[in-house]
N, C-alpha and C positions, 0 to 999 in steps of 0.2 A: 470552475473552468472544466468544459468538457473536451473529448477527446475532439472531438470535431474543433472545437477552440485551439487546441495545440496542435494538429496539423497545421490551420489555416495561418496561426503564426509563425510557425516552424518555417511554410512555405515560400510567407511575407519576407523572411528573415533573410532565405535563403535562398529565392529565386527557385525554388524548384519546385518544379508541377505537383499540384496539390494529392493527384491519383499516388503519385511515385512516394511523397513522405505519410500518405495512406498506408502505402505497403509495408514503409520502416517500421513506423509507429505501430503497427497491428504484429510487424514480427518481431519488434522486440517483445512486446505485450507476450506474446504467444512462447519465445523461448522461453522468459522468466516463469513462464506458466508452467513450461515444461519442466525445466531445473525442478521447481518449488513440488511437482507433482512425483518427480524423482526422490525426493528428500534432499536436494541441492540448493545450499544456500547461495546467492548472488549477491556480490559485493561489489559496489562503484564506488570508486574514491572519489571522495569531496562531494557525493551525494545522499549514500547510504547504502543500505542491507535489507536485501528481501530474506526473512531466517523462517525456518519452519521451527515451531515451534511446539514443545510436546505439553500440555494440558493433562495431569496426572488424574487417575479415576476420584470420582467424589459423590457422594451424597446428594439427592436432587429431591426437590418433595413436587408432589401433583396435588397442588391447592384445592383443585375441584376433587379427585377422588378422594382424597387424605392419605396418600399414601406416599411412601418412599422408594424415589428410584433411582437405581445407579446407575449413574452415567459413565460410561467406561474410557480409559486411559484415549487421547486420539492426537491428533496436530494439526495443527493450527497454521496460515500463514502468515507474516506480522511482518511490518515494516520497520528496523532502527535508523532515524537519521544521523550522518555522519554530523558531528559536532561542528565542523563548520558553519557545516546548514540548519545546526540551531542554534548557533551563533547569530545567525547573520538574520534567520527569522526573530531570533529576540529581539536584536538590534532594531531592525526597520517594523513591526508590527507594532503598533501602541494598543494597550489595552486602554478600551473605552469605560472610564470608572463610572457612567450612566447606567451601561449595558446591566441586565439582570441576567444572571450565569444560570 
């Protein structure tokens, strides 16, 4: 699903002009941008957690040169879903036992 897809349902759902839940969808998009570029975590109940998250310095090789590089301490942004919502994704999602993983 793209964003284009979730306006256009959003709109269907809602009866409102598709330019106007453009504008919501792109400034919610943009606050959590802001928060997360802040170091602010965003938390929706019964949805989940945008967390920034810190990735500690570590060891890195360069295959092609041979050599070792350190990649230094940074953060990351990462999404946790509220457990409802992976409740509710276990619930209704069936794993296809054909599929190759």
């Amino acid at each position: 699903m793209t964003k284009a897809d979730i306006v256009t349902e959003i709109s269907n759902k809602t009866g409102i002009d598709r330019n106007d839940v453009l504008a919501i969808v792109e400034g919610f998009m943009g606050t959590v941008k802001n928060a997360m570029e802040n170091g602010e975590n965003v938390y929706l109940r019964g949805f989940g957690s945008f967390i920034v998250k810190k990735r500690a310095e570590k060891l890195g090789r360069n295959i092609l040169a041979k050599t070792s590089v350190v990649i230094p301490a940074h953060y990351i942004p990462a999404f946790k879903p509220a457990k409802e919502f992976m409740d509710d994704v276990k619930a209704k999602v069936k794993v296809d036992q054909n599929a190759n993983a």
